[in-house]
C-alpha positions as a printed Julia matrix, in Angstrom:
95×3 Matrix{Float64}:
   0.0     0.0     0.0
   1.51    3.35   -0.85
   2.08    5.72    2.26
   0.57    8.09    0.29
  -2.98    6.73    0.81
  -2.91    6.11    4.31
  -2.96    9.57    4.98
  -5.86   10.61    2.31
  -9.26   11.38    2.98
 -11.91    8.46    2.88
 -13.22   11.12    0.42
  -9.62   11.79   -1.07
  -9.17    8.16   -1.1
 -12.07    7.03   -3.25
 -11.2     9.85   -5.84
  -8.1     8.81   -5.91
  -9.39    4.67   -7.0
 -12.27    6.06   -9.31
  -9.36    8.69  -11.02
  -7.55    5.58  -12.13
  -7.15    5.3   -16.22
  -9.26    1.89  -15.91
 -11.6     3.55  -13.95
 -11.89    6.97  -16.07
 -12.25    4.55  -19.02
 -15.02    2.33  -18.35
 -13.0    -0.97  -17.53
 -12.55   -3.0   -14.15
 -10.74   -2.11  -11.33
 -10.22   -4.42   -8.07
  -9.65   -3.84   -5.03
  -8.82   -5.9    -1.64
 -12.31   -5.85    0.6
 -10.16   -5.3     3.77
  -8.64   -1.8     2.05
 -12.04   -0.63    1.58
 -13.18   -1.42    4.78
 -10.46    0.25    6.39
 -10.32    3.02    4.49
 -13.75    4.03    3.3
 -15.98    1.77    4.7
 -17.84   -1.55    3.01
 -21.5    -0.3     3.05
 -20.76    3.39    2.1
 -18.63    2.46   -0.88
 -21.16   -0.1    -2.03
 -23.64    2.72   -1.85
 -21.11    4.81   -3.78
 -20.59    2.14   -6.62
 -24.8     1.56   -6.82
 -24.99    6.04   -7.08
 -22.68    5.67   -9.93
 -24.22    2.98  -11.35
 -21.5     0.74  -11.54
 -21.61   -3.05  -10.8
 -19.45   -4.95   -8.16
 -18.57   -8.38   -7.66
 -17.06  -10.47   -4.49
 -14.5   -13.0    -4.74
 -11.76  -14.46   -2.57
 -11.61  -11.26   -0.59
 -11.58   -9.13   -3.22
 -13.85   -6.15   -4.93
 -13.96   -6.71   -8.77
 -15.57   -3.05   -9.58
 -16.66   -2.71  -13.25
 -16.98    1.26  -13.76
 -19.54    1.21  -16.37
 -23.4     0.61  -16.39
 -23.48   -2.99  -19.02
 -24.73   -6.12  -17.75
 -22.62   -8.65  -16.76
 -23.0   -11.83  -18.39
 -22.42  -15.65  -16.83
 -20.2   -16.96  -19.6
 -18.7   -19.85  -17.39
 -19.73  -20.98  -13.6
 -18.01  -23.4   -11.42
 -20.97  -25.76  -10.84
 -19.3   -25.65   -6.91
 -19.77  -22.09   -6.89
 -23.61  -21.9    -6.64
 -23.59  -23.94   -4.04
 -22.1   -21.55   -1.5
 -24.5   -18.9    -0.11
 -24.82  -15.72   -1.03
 -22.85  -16.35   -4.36
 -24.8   -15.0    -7.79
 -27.05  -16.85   -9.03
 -28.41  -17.01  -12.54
 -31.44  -17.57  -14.52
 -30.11  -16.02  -17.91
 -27.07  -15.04  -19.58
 -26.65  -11.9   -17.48
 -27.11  -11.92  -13.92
């Protein structure tokens, strides 16, 4: 973690990830869940990702943050997967 950003803002801080080129672009950025806890908070960045209309995904302790408004698509599922609570689950080709 750069010293830099343990000194920022939780305000500073989440300009600072949605700033990013990927970000700025449209594409996927990812970030560890216990970063976001500590420095913005899980719930009010969630909130923050739903205001902007953006779509987020949880895996292995991990945020995979896609900074656009598509759908997401289920190409390939690990028939393990659904069987875990709480994990997406899919009728369609998008979920």
């Amino acid at each position: 973690m750069n010293d830099m950003l343990l000194h920022m803002s939780p305000q500073a801080w989440l300009l600072h990830m949605f700033s990013s080129q990927a970000a700025r672009e449209g594409g996927v950025i990812r970030r560890k869940i216990r970063d976001i806890e500590r420095f913005y908070g899980r719930d009010a960045f969630l909130q923050e990702v739903q205001r902007r209309g953006f779509s987020v995904i949880e895996n292995a302790g991990q945020f995979v943050i896609f900074c656009n408004s598509e759908p997401l698509r289920q190409l390939v599922w690990s028939p393990s997967a659904g069987d875990r609570a709480g994990t997406l689950q899919g009728s369609g080709p998008e979920f």
